[in-house]
N, C-alpha and C positions, 0 to 999 in steps of 0.2 A: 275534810280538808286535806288529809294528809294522802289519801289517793289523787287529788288533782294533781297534786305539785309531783306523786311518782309519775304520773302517766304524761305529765307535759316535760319531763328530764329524760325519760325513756323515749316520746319522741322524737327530742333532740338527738340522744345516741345514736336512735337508729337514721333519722336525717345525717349526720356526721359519718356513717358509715356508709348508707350509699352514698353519698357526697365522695368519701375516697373511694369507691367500686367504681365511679364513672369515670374517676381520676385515672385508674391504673389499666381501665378497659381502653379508654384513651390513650392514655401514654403509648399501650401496647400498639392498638391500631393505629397509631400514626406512625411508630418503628419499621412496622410490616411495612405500610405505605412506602416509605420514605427509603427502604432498603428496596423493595419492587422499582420505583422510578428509578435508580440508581444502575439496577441490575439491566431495566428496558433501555439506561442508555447506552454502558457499555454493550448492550449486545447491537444497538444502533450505530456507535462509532467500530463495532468489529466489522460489520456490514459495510460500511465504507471504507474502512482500510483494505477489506477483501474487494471489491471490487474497485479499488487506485493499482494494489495488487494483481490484479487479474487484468487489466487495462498493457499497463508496461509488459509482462508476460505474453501478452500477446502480441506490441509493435516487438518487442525483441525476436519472436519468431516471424514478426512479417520481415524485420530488417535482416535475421538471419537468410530466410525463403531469398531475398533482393541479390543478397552477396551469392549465395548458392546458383545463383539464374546466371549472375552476369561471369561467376566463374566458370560455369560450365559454356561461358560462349566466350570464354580469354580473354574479358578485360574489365572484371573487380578489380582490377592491382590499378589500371590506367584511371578509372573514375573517383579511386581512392586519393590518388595520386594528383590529378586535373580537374575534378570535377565540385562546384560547387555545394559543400553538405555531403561530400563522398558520393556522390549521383544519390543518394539517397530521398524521400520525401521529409520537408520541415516537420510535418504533422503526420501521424496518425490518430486518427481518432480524436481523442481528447488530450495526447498524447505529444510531448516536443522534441523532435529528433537532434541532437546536435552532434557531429558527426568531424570528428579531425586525425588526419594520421600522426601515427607516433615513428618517427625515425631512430631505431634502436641502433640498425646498420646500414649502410649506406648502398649494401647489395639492394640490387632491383628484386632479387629475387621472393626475399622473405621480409614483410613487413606487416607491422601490428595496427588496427584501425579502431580507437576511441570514441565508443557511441555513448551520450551522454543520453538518457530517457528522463523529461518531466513531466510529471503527472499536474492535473490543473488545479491540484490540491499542493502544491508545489514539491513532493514525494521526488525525489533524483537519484538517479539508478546510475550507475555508469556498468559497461560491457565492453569486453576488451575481446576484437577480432583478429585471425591471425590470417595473413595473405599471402601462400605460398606458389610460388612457380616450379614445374621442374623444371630442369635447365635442358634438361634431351630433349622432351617432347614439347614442351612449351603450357601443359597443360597447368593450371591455378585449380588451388582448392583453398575452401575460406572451412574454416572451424573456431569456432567459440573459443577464450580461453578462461578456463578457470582458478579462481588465483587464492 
């Protein structure tokens, strides 16, 4: 009699211990899980900030290339000045250009042009252009300003 009742308390024990073996193998694999989705999202939203990043990066050198083209033919200052969106394009890309001068001096010669960049994740960038004349040869050059 007294071997039944050992051998049916020892299977309890050992059912009670794998019982918590499956608990802690558990617990663990769901931690792993649960940090891996975590880790696949962040590396999903880096992927989309790097290409919203890489989107603006590139209308600011198309919008730079535009200033560069119309100053080497004399008159970025005039389209900056007259032209609706600084003669600029609304869109690049995915991209929304918004484009206004900033009157710092009242000289024709030297003035700053405000491009505003949104991304269609609504990311906004702004880039401050500078738009200078000589005054001898009449020649404009535009450069970036960094601030």
């Amino acid at each position: 009699m007294k071997m039944k009742q050992t051998l049916k308390s020892d299977s309890g024990y050992a059912l009670g211990l794998v019982l918590i073996f499956v608990m802690a193998v558990g617990t663990v694999l769901g931690s792993v899980m649960m940090v891996t989705q975590l880790s696949s999202d962040a590396q999903g939203r880096g992927v989309d900030q790097l290409t919203s990043s890489n989107s603006v990066a590139i209308a600011v050198a198309n919008v730079l290339e535009q200033f560069s083209q119309d100053a080497a033919a004399s008159y970025a200052l005039q389209l900056a000045q007259n032209s609706p969106n600084c003669g600029l394009p609304e869109h690049i890309s995915d991209i929304t250009v918004a484009c206004r001068l900033d009157i710092k001096d009242q000289s024709a010669t030297n003035q700053s042009v405000l491009v505003n960049f949104t991304s269609s994740g609504g990311k906004s960038i702004g880039r401050e252009f500078a738009v200078s004349v000589d005054s001898a040869s009449g020649a404009q050059t535009v450069r970036e300003v960094n601030h």
